[in-house]
C-alpha positions as CSV (number, residue, x, y, z in Angstrom):
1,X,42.9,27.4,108.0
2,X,43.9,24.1,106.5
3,X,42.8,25.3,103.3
4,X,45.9,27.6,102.9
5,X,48.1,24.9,102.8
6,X,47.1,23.3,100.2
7,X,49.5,22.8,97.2
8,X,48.3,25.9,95.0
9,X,45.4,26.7,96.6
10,X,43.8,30.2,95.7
11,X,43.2,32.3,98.3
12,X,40.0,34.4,98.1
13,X,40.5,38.6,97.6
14,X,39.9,38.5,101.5
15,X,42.1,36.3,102.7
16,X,44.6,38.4,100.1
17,X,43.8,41.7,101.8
18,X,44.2,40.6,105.5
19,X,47.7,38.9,104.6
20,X,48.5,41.7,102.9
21,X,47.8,44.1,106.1
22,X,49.8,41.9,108.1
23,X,52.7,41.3,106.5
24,X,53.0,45.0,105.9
25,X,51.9,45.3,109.7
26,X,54.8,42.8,110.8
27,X,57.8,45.0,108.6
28,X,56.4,48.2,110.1
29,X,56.4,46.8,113.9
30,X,59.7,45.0,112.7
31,X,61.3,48.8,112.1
32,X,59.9,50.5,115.4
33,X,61.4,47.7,117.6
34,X,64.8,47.9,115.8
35,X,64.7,51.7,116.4
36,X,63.4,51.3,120.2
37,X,65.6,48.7,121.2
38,X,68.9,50.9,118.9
39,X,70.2,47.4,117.3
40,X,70.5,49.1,114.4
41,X,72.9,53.1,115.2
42,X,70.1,56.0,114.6
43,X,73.2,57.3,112.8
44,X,72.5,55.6,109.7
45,X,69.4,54.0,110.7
46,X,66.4,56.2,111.2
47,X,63.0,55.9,113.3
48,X,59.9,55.6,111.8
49,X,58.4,59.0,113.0
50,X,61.6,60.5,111.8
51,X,60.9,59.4,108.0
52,X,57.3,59.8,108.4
53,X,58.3,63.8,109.4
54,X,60.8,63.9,106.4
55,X,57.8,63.7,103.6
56,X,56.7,66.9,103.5
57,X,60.4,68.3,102.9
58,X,60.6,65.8,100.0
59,X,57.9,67.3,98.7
60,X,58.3,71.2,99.7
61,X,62.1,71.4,99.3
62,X,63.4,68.4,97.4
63,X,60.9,68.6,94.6
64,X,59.9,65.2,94.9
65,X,57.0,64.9,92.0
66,X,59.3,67.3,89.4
67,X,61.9,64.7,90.4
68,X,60.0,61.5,89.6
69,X,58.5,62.6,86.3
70,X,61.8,63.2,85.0
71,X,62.7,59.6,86.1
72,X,59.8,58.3,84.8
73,X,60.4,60.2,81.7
74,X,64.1,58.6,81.9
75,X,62.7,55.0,81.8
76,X,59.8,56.0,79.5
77,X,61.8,57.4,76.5
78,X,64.3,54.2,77.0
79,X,61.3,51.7,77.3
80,X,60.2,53.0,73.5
81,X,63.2,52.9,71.7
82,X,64.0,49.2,73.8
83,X,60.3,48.4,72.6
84,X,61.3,49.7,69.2
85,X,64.2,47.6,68.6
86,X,63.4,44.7,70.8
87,X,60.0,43.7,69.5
88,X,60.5,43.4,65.6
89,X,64.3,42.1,66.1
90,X,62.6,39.0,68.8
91,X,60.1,38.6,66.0
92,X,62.6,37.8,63.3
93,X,65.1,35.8,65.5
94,X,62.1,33.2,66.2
95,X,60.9,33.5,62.8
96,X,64.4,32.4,61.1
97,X,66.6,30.2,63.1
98,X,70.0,31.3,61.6
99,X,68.9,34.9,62.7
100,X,68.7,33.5,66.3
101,X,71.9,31.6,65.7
102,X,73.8,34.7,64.9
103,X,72.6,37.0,67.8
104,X,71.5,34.6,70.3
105,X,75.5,33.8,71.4
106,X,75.4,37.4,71.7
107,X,72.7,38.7,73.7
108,X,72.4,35.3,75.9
109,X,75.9,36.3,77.8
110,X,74.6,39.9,78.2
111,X,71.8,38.7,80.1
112,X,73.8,37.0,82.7
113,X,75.8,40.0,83.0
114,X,76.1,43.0,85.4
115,X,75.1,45.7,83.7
116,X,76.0,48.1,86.4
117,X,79.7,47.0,85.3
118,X,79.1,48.5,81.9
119,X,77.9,52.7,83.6
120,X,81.9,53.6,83.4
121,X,81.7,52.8,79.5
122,X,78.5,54.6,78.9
123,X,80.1,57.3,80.7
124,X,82.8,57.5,78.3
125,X,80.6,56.7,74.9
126,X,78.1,59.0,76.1
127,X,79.6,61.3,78.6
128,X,77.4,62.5,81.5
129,X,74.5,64.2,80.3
130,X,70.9,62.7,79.4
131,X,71.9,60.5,76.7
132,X,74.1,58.7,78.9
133,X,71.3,58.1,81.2
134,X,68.6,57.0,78.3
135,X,71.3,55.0,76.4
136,X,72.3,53.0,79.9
137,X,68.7,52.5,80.7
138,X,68.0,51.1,77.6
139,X,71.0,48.7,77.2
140,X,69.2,47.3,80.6
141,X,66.1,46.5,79.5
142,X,66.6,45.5,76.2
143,X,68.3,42.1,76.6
144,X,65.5,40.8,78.4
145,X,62.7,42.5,76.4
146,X,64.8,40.4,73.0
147,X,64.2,37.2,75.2
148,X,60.4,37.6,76.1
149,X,59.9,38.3,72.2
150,X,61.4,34.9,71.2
151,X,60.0,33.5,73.3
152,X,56.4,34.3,73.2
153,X,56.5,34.6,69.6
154,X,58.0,30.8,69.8
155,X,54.5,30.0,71.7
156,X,52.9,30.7,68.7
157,X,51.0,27.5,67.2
158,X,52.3,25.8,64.2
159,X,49.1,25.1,63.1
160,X,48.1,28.8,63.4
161,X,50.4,29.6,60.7
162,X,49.6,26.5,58.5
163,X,46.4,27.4,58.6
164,X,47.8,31.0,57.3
165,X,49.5,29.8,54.5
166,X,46.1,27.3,53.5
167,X,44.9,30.5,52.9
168,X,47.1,32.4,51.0
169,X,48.3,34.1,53.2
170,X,52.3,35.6,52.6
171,X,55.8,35.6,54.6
172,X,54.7,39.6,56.0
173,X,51.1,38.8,56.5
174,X,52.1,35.6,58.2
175,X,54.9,37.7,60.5
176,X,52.2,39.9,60.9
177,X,50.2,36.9,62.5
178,X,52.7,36.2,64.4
179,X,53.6,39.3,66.3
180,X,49.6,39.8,67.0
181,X,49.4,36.2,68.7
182,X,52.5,36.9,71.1
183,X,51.8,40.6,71.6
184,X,49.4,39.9,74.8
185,X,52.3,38.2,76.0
186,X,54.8,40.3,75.1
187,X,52.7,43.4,76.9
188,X,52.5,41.6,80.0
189,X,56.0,41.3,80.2
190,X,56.7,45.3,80.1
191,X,55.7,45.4,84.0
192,X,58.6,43.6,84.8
193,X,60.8,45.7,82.0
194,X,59.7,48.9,84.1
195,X,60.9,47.6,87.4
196,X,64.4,46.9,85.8
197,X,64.1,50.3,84.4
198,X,63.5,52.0,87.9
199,X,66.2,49.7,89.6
200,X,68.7,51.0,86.9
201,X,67.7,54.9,86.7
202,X,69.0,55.3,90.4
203,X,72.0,54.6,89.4
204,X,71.8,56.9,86.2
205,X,70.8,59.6,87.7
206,X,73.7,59.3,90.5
207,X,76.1,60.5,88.0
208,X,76.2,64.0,86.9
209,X,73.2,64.4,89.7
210,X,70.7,67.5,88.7
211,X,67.3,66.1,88.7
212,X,65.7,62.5,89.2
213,X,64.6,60.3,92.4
214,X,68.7,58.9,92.1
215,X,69.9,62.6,92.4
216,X,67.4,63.3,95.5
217,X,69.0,60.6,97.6
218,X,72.0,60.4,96.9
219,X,72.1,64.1,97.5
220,X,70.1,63.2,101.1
221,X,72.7,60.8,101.9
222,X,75.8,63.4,101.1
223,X,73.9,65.6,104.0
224,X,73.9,62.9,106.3
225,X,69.9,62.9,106.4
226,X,69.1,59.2,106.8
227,X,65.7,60.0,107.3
228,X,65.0,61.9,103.7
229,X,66.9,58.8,102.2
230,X,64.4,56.5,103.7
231,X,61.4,58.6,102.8
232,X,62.9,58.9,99.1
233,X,63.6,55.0,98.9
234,X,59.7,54.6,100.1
235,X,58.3,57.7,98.0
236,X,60.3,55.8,94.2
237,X,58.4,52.8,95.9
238,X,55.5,53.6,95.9
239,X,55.7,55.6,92.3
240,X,57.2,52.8,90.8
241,X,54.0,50.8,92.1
242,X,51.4,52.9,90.8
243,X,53.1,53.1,87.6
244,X,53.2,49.0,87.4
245,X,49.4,49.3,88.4
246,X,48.6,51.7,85.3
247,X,50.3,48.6,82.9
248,X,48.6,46.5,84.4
249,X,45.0,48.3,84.4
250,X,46.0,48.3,80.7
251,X,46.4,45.1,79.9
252,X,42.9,44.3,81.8
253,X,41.5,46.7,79.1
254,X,43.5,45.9,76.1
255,X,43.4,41.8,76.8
256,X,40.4,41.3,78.9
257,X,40.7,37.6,77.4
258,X,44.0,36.5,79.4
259,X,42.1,37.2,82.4
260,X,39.3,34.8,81.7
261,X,42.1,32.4,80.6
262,X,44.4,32.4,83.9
263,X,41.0,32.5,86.1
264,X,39.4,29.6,84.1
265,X,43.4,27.5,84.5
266,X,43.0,28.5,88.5
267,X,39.9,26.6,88.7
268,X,41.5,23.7,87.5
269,X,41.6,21.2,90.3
270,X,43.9,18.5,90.6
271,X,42.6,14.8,91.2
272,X,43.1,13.9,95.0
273,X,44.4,10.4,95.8
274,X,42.6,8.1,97.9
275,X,44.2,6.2,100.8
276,X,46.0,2.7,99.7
277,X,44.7,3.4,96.0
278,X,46.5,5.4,93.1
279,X,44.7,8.4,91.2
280,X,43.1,6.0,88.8
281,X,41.8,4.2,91.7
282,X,43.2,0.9,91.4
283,X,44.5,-1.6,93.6
């Protein structure tokens, strides 16, 4: 028991799986007494059987899997052309300083933006059709994919790339060096990227609502049916967890290395200090 209190202690896959269970366990009996006890109005607030009972609608009169492929289709098609754009620009803004210098100022203040502000200039760039949607997804994610790309390519060791040029190599092949070292890096990053990207397609698909998980509950919530918003805000849950779960089955299979790496750093353990003596042991 002490064990887990230990300044970054691993926990073993057990220990993982039971405090998973009850933490999930604690929300769920969390809900029921809220419901039971009506701190919360059932107007706005529905049980748990209620939601539970909702799911099969979703899915026999809401369309809810023709609904979350075209949101995932949304995110995917703006995750490309962010990838497309984001990757080689990062790579030449840490490979030439006055690059970074002239769109760093830019892009740093976009980061610390809203970007929800920016939907009512989309709107009228782009009007209210599917490339609004792509276009505003993709202004999302890219600001922070540009960061992760400078900075993992900045990771890259100096003496990789000395040793490059002791061999002949040139600028491209060397750039070419460079975006291979980071690219694990960069990779690992795109979980996160697709998170943003399903926080910021419900509000997409809000406007101009035809299809898409935004469009099914926001549609729900114009009925008054708290109970198919619930079951829709669970249901883009759980898709937008198996979808992080495929990226991250792929970059077990495409960098089988990092694993080893973060395992082997886990291990690590950290010198304990003796009573009335320092970690060197002296007096």
């Amino acid at each position: 028991m002490f064990e887990l209190f230990k300044i970054r202690q691993e926990t073993s896959r057990n220990t993982k799986l039971t405090l998973a269970i009850v933490g999930w366990i604690a929300i769920l009996a969390a809900w029921v007494l809220v419901t039971r006890w009506e701190l919360i109005s059932s107007y706005v607030f529905p049980t748990l059987g209620e939601v539970l009972r909702a799911f099969p609608q979703l899915f026999s009169e809401r369309g809810l899997l023709e609904n979350v492929y075209t949101s995932w289709l949304r995110i995917g098609h703006a995750f490309l052309w962010c990838a497309l754009v984001a990757i080689p620009l990062g790579l030449l803004m840490a490979s030439f300083r006055w690059l970074y210098d002239l769109i760093n100022p830019i892009a740093a203040p976009m980061r610390a933006m809203p970007i929800t502000a920016f939907l009512p200039a989309f709107i009228g760039l782009f009007g209210i059709g599917e490339t609004m949607k792509i276009a505003f997804l993709w202004f999302g994610m890219f600001f922070y994919l540009l960061a992760v790309v400078v900075e993992e390519v900045n990771r890259v060791e100096t003496s990789l790339l000395e040793t490059a040029y002791t061999l002949g190599a040139r600028r491209l092949q060397v750039l070419w060096l460079m975006l291979r070292s980071s690219f694990p890096g960069i990779f690992a990053s795109f979980r996160i990227l697709y998170d943003i990207g399903w926080t910021y397609v419900i509000l997409a698909e809000i406007v101009n609502r035809q299809k898409g998980v935004g469009a099914m509950v926001q549609s729900a919530y114009e009925f008054h049916r708290p109970d198919l918003v619930y079951a829709g805000i669970i249901s883009i849950g759980v898709a937008a967890f198996l979808f992080r779960g495929l990226l991250t089955l792929s970059e077990k299979f495409l960098f089988p290395w990092r694993q080893v790496t973060v395992a082997s750093t886990a291990r690590v353990s950290v010198p304990s200090v003796r009573r009335g003596k320092g970690v060197t042991g002296g007096n």
